[in-house]
N, C-alpha and C positions, 0 to 999 in steps of 0.2 A: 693555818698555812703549813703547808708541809716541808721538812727539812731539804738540801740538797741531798742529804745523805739515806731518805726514805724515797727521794723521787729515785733515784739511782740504783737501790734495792729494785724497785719495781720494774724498772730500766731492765737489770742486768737477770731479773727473773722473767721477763720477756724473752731475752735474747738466749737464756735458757734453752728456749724451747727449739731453737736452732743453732744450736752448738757450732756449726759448720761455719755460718756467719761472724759468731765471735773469735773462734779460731784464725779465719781470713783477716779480721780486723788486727789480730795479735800480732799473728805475723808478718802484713804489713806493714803496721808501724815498727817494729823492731827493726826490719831490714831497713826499710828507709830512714829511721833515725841513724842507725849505723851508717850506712853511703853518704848518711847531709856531713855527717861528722866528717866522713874519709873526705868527701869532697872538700868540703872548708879548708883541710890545709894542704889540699893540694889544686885544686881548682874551683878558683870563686867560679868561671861562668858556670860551668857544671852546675855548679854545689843551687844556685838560682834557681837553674831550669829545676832542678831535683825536687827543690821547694814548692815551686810552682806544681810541680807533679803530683809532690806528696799532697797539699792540699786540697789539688782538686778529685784527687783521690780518695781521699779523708773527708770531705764533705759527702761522697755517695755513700760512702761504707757508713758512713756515723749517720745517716739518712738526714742531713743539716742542709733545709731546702734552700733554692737561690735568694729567698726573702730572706735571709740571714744577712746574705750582703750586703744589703740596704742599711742594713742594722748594723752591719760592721761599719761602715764608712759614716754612719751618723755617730759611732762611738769614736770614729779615728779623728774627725773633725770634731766634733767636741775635744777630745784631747791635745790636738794641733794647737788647735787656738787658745786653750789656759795655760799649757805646760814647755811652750816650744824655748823657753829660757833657762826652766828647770833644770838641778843637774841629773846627771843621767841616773842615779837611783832613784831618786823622786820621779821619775819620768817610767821608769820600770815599774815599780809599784803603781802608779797610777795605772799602766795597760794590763796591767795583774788582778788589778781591782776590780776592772769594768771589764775585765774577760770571764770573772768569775759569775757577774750580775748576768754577763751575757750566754754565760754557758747555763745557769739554772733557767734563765728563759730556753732556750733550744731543749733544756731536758723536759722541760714540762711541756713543752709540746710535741715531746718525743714520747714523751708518756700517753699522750693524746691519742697519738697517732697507733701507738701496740693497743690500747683500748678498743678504738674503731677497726684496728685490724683483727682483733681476739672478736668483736662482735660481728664483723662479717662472716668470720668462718663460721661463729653459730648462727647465723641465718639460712 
């Protein structure tokens, strides 16, 4: 079984191959994490919508398909229902935890998918 940290090499020597796309990914998240910030202490509604921006944004650029969703709310409901007593560090850790289980899945199918896409171009 392969590391997070070999699947992400492979990952990120994909995306090599189109610099332009990593670049775009760079720079929007850097602008957007700065505006979620500027927003928060100046305006929650804002600062929401931003959120909601950012990530539906962040899901095409990181190519994280809508079947993740499914996966996210099977992980938020599982943690709803053991943790909702918790105090709020144990509640952090907990979605830290099972966002990392869920990020190595999405890499390795993101690994999959630069495979099948390196194999089409050689057909």
């Amino acid at each position: 079984m392969k590391t997070t940290e070999q699947i992400a090499k492979e990952i990120i020597k994909g995306i090599n191959e189109d610099k332009e796309e990593l670049n775009r990914f760079i720079d929007f998240v850097k602008t957007h994490v700065i505006a979620l910030k500027i927003a928060f202490r100046c305006d929650r509604g804002t600062a929401w919508e931003l959120l909601s921006i950012f990530l539906r944004e962040f899901e095409k650029i990181g190519m994280y398909r809508r079947k993740y969703d499914e996966r996210v709310d099977e992980v938020a409901q599982k943690i709803k229902a053991r943790s909702s007593s918790a105090p709020l560090n144990r509640r952090v850790e907990n979605i830290i935890k099972e966002a990392k289980k869920l990020k190595e899945e999405i890499e390795e199918y993101h690994k999959e998918m630069i495979k099948k896409r390196r194999k089409n171009k050689q057909d």
